[in-house]
N, C-alpha and C positions, 0 to 999 in steps of 0.2 A: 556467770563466771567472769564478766568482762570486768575488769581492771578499772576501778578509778567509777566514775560518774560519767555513763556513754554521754556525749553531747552531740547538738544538732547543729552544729556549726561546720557547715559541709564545705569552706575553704579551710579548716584549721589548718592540714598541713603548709598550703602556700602563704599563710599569714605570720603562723610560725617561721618559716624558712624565711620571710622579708625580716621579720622583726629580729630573728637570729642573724641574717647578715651584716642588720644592722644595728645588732649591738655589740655584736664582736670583729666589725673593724677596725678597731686597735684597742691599745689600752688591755687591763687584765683580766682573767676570769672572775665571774662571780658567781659567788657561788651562792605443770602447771601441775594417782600413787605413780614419775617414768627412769626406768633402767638405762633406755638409749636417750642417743640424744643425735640427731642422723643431721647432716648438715650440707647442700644442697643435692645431689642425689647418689652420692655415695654410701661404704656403708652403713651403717650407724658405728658409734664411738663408744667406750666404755661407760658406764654409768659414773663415776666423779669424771666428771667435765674439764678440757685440756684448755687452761686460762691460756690468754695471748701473753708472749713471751718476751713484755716491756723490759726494756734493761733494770733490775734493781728492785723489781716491783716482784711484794711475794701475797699474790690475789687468791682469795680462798678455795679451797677447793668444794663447790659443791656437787650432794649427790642426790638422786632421785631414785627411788623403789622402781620395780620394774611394774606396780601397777598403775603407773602413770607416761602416759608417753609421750614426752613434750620433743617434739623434732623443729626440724629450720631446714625447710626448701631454698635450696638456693643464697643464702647468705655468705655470698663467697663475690669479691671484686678484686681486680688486675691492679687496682690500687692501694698500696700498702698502708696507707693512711686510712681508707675508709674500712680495709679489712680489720684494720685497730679497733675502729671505733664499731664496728659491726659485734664484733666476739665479745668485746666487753658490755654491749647493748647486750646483746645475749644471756652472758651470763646473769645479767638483772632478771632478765624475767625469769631465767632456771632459778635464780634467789628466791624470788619473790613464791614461786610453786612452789618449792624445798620448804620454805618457811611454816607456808598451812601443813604442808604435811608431817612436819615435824614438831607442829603445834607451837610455835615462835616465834610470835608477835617481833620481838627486841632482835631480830636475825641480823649477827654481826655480819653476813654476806653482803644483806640488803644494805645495814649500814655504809660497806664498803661502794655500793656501785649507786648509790643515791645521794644526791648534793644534799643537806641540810634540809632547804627549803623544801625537798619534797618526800623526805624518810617519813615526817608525820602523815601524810598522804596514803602512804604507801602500809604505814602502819595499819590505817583504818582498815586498807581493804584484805589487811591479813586478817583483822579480826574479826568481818565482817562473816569468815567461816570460823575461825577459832572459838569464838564468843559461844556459837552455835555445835558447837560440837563437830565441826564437820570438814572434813579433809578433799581431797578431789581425787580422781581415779579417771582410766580412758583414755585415749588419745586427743591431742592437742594441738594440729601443726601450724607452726607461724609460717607465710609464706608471702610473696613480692614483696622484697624488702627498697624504699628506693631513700634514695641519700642526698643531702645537700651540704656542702661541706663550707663552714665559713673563709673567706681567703687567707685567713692568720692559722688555720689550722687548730685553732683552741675553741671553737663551735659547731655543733650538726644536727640537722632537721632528717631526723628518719620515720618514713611510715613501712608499714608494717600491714596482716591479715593476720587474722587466728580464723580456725574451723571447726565450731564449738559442739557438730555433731554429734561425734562420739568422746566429748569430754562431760564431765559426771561429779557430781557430790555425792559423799557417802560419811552417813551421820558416825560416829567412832563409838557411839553407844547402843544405837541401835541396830546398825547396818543397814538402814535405811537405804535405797541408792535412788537419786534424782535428777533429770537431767532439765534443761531447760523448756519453760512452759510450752504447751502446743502456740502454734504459730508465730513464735519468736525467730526470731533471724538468727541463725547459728553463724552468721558470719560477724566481728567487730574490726573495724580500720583502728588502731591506735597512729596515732602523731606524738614524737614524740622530739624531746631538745635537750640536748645534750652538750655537756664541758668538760674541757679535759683539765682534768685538777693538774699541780707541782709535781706529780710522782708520776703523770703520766697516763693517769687511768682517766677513759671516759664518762663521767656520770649522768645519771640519768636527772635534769633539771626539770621536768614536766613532762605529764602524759596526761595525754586525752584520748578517748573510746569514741566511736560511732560505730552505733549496732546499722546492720543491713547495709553496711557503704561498701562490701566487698563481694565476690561472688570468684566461682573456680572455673 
């Protein structure tokens, strides 16, 4: 279920976060079936997702079936800027779930919260279950989120955990339901770098998986 091609590059996030500080000190940008969606440990929120509330910006609403249940431990900070760029992180991976489960590849969400360079990416690993018939169901929680914010405020290095125990494929023809192989690591670290486009919204410029880098 991990996102993207896991890699074994066990500094990514601080390579990223050098290489993000040091491309965005100055100059311009360039450019998982769940109901709740619970976000550090209050209570869960309604099923369509409450976008952050940029001035002018009108960000999609998405929603997820109550037999998927993607939550967010703890993604909440004292700082306004990084709580921006945290929700709208967010909302990309509820995108990206929404998408398989609603069978669509071309997800104008995903569109919305993914720079160019990486919507094709992003596309593969939607249809990496769509191709196959097969949607996701279970629980999913992303949790220790940690942030690096570049100094111009228009770049960020965030890692991230999922806990892919009780999260599950289920084939849409058959009913199949399958969860990950015995002795796989139900944990993946994503890294990931992020820009905030002219409208304000954070995008998602790259992500990378490492299965087994997290534990609870």
């Amino acid at each position: 279920m991990a996102r993207r091609a896991p890699t074994t590059t066990a500094a990514a996030f601080a390579t990223a976060a050098a290489l993000l500080l040091a491309a965005c000190g100055g100059g311009d940008d360039s450019s998982s079936d769940g109901n709740e969606d619970a976000v550090g440990n209050s209570s869960p929120s309604p099923a369509a997702s409450k976008p952050s509330a940029a001035s002018g910006v009108n960000r999609p609403v998405i929603k997820l079936p109550s037999s998927f249940r993607l939550t967010f431990e703890n993604w909440t900070s004292s700082d306004p800027a990084e709580q921006a760029m945290l929700d709208d992180a967010r909302e990309e991976v509820r995108a990206g779930y929404a998408a398989i489960i609603a069978d669509d590849p071309d997800s104008e969400a995903v569109t919305f919260y993914d720079t160019e360079g990486v919507r094709g990416l992003t596309k593969q690993w939607i249809k990496s279950y769509t191709d196959k018939d097969l949607t996701v169901i279970g629980k999913l929680p992303a949790f220790d989120p940690k942030v690096v914010m570049a100094g111009n405020a228009k770049g960020a290095a965030l890692t991230y955990c999922t806990d892919e125990t009780d999260a599950k494929t289920r084939n849409r023809k058959t009913g199949k339901v399958e969860g990950n192989p015995a002795g796989t690591s139900p944990y993946v670290r994503y890294s990931l770098s992020l820009t905030k486009n002219e409208q304000g919204v954070w995008q998602n410029s790259s992500v990378r998986g490492e299965r087994g880098k997290c534990s609870r």
